[in-house]
MIROVO-881131 format. One record per residue (C-alpha): residue number from 1; residue in three letters; chain; x, z, y. Coordinates in Angstrom, 2 decimals. Each point is the difference from the previous one (the first is absolute). Layout:
<miros>
<miro><lomi>NUM</lomi><semar>ala</semar><fido>A</fido><x>X</x><z>Z</z><y>Y</y></miro>
...
</miros>
This chain:
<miros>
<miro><lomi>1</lomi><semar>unk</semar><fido>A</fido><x>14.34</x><z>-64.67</z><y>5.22</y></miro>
<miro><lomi>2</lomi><semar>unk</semar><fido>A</fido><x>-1.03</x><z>3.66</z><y>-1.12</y></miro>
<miro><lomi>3</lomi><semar>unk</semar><fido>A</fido><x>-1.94</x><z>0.21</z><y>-3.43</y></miro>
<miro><lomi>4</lomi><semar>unk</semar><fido>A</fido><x>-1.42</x><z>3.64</z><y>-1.07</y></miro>
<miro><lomi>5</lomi><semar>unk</semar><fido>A</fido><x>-1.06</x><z>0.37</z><y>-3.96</y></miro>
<miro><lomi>6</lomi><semar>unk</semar><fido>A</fido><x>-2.21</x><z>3.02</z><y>-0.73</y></miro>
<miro><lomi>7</lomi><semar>unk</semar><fido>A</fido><x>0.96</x><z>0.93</z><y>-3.68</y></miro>
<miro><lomi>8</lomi><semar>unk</semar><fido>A</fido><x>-3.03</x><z>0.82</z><y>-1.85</y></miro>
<miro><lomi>9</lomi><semar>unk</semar><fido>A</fido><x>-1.39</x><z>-0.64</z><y>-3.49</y></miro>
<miro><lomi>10</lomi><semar>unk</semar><fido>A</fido><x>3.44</x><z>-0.06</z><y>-1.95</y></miro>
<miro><lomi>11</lomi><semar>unk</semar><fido>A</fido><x>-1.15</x><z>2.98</z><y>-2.07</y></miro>
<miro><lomi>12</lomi><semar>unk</semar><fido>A</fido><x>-3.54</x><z>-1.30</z><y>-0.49</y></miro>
<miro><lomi>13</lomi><semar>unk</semar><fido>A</fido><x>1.67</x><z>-2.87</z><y>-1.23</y></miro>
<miro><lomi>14</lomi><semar>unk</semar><fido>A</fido><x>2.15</x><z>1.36</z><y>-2.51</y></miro>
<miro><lomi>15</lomi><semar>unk</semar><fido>A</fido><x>-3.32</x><z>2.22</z><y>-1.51</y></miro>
<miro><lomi>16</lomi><semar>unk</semar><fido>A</fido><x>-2.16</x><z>-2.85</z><y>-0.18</y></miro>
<miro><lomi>17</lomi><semar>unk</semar><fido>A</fido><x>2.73</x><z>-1.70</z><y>-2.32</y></miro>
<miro><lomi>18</lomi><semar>unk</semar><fido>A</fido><x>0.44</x><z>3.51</z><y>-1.93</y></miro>
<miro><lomi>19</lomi><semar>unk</semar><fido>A</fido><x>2.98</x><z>0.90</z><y>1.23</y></miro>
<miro><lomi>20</lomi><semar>unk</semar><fido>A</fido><x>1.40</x><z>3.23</z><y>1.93</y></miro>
<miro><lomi>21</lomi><semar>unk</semar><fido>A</fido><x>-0.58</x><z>-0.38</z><y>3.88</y></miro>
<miro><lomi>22</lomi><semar>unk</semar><fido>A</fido><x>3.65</x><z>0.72</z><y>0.57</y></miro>
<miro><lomi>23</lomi><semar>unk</semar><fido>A</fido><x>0.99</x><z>-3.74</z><y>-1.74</y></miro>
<miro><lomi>24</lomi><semar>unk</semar><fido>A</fido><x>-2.76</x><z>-1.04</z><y>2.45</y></miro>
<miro><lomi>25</lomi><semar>unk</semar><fido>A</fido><x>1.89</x><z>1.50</z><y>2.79</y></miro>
<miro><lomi>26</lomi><semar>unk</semar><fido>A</fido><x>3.64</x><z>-1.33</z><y>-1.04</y></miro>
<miro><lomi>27</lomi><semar>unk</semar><fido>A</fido><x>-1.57</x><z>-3.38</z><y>-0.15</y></miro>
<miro><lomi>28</lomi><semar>unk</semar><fido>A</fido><x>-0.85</x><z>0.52</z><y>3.53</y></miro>
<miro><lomi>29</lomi><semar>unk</semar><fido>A</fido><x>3.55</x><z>1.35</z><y>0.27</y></miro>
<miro><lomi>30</lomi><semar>unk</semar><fido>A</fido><x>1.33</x><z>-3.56</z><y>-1.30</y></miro>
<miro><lomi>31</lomi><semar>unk</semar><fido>A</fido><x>-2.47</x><z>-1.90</z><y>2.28</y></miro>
<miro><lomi>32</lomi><semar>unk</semar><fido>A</fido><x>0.61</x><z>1.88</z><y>2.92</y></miro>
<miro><lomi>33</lomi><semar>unk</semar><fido>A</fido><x>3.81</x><z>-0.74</z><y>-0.33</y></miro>
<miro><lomi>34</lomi><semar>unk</semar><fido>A</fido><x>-0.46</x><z>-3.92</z><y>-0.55</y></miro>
<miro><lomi>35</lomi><semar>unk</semar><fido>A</fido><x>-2.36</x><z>0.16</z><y>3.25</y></miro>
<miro><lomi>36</lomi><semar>unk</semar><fido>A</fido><x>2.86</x><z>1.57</z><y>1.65</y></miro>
<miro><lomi>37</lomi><semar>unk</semar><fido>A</fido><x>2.89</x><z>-2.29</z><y>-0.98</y></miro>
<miro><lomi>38</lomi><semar>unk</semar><fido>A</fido><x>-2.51</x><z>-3.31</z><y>0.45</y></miro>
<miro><lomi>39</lomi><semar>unk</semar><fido>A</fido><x>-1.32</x><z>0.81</z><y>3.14</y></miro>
<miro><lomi>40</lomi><semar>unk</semar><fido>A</fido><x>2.99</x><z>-0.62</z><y>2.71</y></miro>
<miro><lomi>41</lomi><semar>unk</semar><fido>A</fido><x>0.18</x><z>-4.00</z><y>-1.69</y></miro>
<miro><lomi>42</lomi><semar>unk</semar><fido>A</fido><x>-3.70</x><z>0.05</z><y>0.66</y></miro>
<miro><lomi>43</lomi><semar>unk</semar><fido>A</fido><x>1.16</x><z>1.13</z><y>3.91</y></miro>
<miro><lomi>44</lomi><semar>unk</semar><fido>A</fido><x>-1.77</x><z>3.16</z><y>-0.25</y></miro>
<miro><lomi>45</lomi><semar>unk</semar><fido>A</fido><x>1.59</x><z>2.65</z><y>2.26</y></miro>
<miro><lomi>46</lomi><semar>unk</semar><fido>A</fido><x>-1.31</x><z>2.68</z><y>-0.29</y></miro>
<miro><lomi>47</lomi><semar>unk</semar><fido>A</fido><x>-1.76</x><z>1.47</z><y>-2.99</y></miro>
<miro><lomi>48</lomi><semar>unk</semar><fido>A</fido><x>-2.26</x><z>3.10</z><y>-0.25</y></miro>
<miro><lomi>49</lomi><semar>unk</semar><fido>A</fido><x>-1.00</x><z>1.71</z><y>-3.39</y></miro>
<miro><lomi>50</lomi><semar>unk</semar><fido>A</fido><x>-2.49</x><z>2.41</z><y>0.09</y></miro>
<miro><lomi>51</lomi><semar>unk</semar><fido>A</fido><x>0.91</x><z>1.64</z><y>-3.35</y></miro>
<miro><lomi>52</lomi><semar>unk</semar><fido>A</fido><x>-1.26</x><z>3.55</z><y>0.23</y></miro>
<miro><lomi>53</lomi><semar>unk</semar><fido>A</fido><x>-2.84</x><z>1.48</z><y>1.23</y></miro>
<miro><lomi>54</lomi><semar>unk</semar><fido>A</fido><x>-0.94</x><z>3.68</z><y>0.57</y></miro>
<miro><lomi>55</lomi><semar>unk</semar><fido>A</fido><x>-2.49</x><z>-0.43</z><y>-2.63</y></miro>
<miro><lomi>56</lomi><semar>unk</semar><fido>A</fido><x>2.60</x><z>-0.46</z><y>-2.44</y></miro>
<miro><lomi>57</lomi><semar>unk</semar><fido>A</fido><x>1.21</x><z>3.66</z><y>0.09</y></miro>
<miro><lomi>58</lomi><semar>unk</semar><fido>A</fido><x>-3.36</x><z>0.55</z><y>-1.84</y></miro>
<miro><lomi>59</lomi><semar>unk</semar><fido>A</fido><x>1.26</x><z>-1.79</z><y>-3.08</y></miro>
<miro><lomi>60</lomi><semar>unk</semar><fido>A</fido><x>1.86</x><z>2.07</z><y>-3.24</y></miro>
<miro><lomi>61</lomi><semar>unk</semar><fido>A</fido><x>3.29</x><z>0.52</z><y>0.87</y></miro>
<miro><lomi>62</lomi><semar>unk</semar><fido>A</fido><x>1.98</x><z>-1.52</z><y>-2.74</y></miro>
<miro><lomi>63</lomi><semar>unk</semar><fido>A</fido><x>-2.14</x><z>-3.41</z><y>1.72</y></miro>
<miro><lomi>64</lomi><semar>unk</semar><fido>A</fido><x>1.24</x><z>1.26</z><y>3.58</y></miro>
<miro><lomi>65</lomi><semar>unk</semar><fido>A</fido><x>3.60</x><z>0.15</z><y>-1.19</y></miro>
<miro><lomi>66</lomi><semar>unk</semar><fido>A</fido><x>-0.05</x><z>-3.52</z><y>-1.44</y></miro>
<miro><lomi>67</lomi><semar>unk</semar><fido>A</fido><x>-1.96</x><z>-1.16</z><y>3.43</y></miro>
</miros>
């Protein structure tokens, strides 16, 4: 089985909770790596992450770096 995830919203979650979008984006971080160990027991085989889009170079760099 191949399962793709398209990583969006982990900053927009962190703001709407007041918090800095970079704890939004280790959260992701953290999710992300649970998907990865969980998912050959769940007989995925291959796994795509779309993580970073072109768009994202538009975003203050200190954000970028923790991207």
């Amino acid at each position: 089985m191949h399962v793709a995830i398209i990583m969006d919203g982990n900053g927009r979650w962190a703001q709407e909770r007041g918090l800095p979008r970079t704890t939004g984006h280790r959260a992701g971080a953290k999710a992300v790596r649970r998907i990865v160990e969980a998912a050959p027991g769940l007989g995925i085989r291959t796994l795509t992450l779309y993580a970073f889009s072109s768009d994202n170079w538009k975003r203050p760099r200190a954000e970028v770096n923790q991207l």
